[in-house]
N, C-alpha and C positions, 0 to 999 in steps of 0.2 A: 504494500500500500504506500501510496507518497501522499503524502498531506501538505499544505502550505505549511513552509519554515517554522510560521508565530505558534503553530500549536505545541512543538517542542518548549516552545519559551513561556508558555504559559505558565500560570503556580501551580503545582499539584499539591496534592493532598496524602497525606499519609496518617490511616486508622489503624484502630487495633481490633482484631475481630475474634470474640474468643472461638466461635464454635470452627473457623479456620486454626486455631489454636489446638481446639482438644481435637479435632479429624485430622492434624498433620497435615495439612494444606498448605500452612505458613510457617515459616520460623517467626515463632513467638505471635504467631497471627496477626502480624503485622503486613499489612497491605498499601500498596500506593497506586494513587490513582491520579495521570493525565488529563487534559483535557480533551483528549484524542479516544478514550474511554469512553468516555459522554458522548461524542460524536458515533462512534461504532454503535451506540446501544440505541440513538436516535436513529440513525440513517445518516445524519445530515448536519450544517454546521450551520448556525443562525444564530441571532441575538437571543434567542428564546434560550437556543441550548445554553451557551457561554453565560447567560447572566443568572441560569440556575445553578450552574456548575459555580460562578463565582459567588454567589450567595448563601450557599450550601457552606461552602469549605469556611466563610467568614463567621457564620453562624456557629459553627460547628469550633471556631478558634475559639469564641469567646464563651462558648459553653466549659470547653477544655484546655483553659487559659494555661495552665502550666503541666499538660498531660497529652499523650494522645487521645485521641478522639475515640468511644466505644463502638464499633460498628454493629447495631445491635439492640442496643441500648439509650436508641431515642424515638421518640413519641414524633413526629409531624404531621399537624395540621395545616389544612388549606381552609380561605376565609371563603372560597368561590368553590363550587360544586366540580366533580371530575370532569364533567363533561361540557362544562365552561368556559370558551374561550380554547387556550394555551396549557389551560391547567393541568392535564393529564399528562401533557408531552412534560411539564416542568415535574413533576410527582414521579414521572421514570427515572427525573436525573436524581433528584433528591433521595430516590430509594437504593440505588447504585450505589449515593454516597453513604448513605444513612446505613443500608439493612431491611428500613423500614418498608413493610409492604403490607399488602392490603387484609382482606379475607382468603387469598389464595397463597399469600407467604406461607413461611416452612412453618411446619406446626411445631417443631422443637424435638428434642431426645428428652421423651421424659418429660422434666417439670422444667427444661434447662433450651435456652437458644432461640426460644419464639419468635419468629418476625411477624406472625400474623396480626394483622389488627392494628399496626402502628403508624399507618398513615388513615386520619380521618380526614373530611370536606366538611363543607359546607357551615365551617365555624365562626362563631360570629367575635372576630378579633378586629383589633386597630388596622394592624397591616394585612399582610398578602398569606404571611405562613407564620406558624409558631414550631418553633425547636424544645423540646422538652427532655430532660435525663431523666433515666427511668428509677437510679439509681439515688438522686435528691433533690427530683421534682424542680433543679430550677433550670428555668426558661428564658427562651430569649423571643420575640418578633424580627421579622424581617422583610423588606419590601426591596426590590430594585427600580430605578427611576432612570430609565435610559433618555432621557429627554436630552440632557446636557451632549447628547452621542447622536448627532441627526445622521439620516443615510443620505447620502452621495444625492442631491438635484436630480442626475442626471438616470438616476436606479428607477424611479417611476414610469418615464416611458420607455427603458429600453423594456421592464417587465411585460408590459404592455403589448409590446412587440414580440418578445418571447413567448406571450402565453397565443398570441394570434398566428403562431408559425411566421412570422413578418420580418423577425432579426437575420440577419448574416449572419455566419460561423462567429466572423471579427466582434458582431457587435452582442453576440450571445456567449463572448470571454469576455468580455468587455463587463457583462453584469455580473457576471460569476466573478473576477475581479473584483470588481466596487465592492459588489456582498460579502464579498471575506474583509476587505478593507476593514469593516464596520466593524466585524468581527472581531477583528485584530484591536481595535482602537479599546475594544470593548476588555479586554483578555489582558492587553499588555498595559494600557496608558490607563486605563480606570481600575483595576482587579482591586486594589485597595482604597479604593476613594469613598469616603463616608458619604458623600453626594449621592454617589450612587448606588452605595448596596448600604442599605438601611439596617442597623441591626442594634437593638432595644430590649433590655433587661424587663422582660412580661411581670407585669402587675400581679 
């Protein structure tokens, strides 16, 4: 697979996952994850994926401020229903990072490893998603505001032309271009900006 350059240079994330721990999966069940991760599990690379993937890992710092992060071992909610919007695509990336997954996560060994159950919707919070440890209950919200990150002028009508069969080879890299641009700006020049990935100590 070749991917644009920026995805190497993105932050990755590095958890601790125990039931990778007790099955021998991992040394020490420690796992790390790309942003090139999050693209294989979507399809595809957009500002949806990168600002879940970056919102994720920020959330997940300030839960685990002086630790790894338990993959496993956190609770996420969404304030908008699954089938809302972007929501379900961003609840894939967030489960990747998390563990967390739905009614059809692993039921556990025993009393031990559950991921069922640990993403809920349709919750009635401040922001977009709440992060929660399962471990001492404390919480973070989080929202991303890509506003500050406008797309390329020029990305509306080439799509336009790309979705009506109407672009050129030139001018259908040309959007594939710009669109990763966004991407990049999103991934490299914003990844840590408070502006943009919102993340708040829950009430």
């Amino acid at each position: 697979m070749i991917f644009p350059d920026f995805f190497a240079a993105a932050p990755r994330l590095r958890v601790r996952d125990p039931l990778a721990d007790f099955l021998g999966a991992a040394s020490d069940g420690v796992l790390e994850y790309g942003y090139a991760d999050a693209v294989k599990l979507a399809g595809h690379s957009c500002p949806t994926v990168a600002s879940a993937y970056l919102l994720t890992r920020r959330a997940l710092q300030a839960l685990y401020p002086e630790a790894l992060p338990e993959r496993g071992g956190i609770r996420v909610t969404f304030a908008n229903r699954q089938d809302e919007g972007v929501t379900g695509v961003i609840a894939s990336i967030v489960g990747l990072l998390t563990g967390a997954a739905g009614c059809g996560g692993f039921a556990g060994i025993g009393p031990h490893f559950s991921r069922r159950e640990l993403l809920a919707f349709a919750g009635e919070l401040p922001l977009a998603m709440r992060f929660q440890r399962l471990d001492n209950g404390q919480a973070v919200d989080a929202a991303a505001d890509l506003s500050a990150i406008p797309a390329d002028p020029r990305m509306a009508p080439l799509l336009g032309r790309c979705l009506r069969d109407e672009a050129t080879p030139q001018e259908r890299q040309l959007f594939g271009a710009l669109w990763q641009e966004r991407v990049r700006r999103i991934l490299i020049e914003h990844a840590d900006d408070p502006l943009t990935f919102h993340i708040v100590a829950a009430d």
